[in-house]
N, C-alpha and C positions, 0 to 999 in steps of 0.2 A: 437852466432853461431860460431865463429872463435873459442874461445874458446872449445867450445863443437866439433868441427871438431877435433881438437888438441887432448883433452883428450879421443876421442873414437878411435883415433888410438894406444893411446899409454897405456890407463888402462879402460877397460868395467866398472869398478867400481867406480875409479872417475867420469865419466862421469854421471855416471846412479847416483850419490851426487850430481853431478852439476846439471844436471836435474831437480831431484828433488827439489832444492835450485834455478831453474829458476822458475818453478812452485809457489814455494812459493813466490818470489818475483811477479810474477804476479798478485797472489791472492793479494797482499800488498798495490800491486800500482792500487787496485781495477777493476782489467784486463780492463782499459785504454791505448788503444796502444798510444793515443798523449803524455798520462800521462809519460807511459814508455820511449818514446822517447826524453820527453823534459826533465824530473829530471833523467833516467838513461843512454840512450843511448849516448844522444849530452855531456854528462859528457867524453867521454875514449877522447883519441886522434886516430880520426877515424878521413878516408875522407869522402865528400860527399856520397860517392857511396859506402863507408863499413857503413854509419851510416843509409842509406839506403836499406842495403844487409839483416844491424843486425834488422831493424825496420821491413823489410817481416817477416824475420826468426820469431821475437816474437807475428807477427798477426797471420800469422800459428799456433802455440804453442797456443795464443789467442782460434783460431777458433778453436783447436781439442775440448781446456779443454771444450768450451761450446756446442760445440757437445757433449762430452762425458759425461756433466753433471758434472766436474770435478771443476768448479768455486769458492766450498769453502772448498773441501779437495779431499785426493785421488790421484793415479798417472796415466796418460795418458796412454793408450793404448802401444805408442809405448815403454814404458818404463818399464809396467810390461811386454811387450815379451822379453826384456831382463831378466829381473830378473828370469823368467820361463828358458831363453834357460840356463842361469846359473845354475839353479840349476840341470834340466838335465843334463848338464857336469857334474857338483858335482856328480849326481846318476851314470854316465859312471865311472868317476875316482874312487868312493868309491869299485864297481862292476870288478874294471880290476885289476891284479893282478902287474899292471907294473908301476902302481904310489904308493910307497909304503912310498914315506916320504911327499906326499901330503893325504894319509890315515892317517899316525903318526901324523899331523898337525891337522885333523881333530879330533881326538880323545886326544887331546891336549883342543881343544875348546869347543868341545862337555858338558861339565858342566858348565862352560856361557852361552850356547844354552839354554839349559837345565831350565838353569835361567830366559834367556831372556823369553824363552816359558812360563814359569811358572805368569812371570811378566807382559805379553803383548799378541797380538794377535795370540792365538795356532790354528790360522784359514790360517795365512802365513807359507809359506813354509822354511828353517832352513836358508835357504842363506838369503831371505828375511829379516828375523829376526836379523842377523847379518848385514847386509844393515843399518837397520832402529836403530842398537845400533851408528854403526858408524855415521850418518846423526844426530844423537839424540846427542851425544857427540860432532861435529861437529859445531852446532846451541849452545850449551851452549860455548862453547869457542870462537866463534862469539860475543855471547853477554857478553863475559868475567866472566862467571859464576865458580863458583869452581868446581871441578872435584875430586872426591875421586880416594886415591890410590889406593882402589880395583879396581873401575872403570877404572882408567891407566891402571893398570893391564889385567884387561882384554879386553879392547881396544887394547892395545902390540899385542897380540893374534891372536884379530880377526881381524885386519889389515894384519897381516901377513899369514892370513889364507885365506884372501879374496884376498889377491895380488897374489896366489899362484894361488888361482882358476882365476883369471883375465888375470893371462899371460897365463895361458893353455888355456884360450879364446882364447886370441887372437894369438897365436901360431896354436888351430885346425882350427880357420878361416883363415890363412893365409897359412899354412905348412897342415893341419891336424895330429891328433893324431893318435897312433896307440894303440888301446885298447886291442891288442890282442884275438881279438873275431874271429879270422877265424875258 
């Protein structure tokens, strides 16, 4: 939860990998909240009252995914409305004539996409797809797995193509953008 406070102030898209990587950890620890709390929580150097804050925070998380049916894959509701308001933005910025080196950016990754599409679900939407390269690249380096130089490669990319779209996030949410659609 601390965590997750942290990173959705300051990157949409780290947050929305951490997420997704609490998610998965949940499914791991067999979405057992005692589980969770005795082998991961009481693990940090927390007080009572944060080991307690972070152990509601994961029964919540707990109780959306088995509302939503989420228990052995798939991302929570509130985590595809980000992913959607993201790519919205993406569709504002590609559409405005005034982000012209966050367009150059995109057509820079656009043949990774491209790829990624070709290789994976052409059922998500392109930001998504770039999400779930990053998250995918992310969990083999976790588990110390190799990683091809194309692959770096286009990672390099789409990190910096996704940090672009992640601070116009949170730039229109806090300042708003201006799209020049008057």
């Amino acid at each position: 939860m601390f965590i997750a406070q942290e990173l959705r102030k300051k990157s949409i898209a780290e947050y929305l990998l951490y997420m997704w990587q609490m998610e998965d950890l949940i499914r791991a620890y067999g979405c057992s909240l005692a589980r969770i709390r005795r082998e991961y929580i009481d693990r940090f150097d927390y007080t009572d009252e944060q080991k307690d804050e972070e152990t509601d925070w994961f029964g919540n998380l707990i109780r959306m995914m088995n509302e939503e049916g989420r228990r052995q894959e798939g991302h929570l509701q509130i985590n595809k409305i980000i992913v959607k308001d993201l790519a919205d933005l993406h569709n504002q910025l590609m559409l405005s004539g005034k982000f012209p080196f966050y367009n150059a950016e995109y057509y820079k990754v656009l043949p990774f996409i491209v790829e990624l599409r070709n290789k994976g679900d052409k059922d998500v939407n392109e930001i998504e797809n770039c999400l779930d390269a990053l998250y995918g690249v992310m969990l083999l380096r976790l588990q110390q797995k190799p990683v091809s130089d194309e692959t770096e490669s286009a990672i390099k990319e789409i990190t910096t193509f996704i940090g672009m779209l992640s601070d116009y996030y949170i730039k229109d949410r806090t300042e708003g953008l201006d799209f020049g659609d008057e």
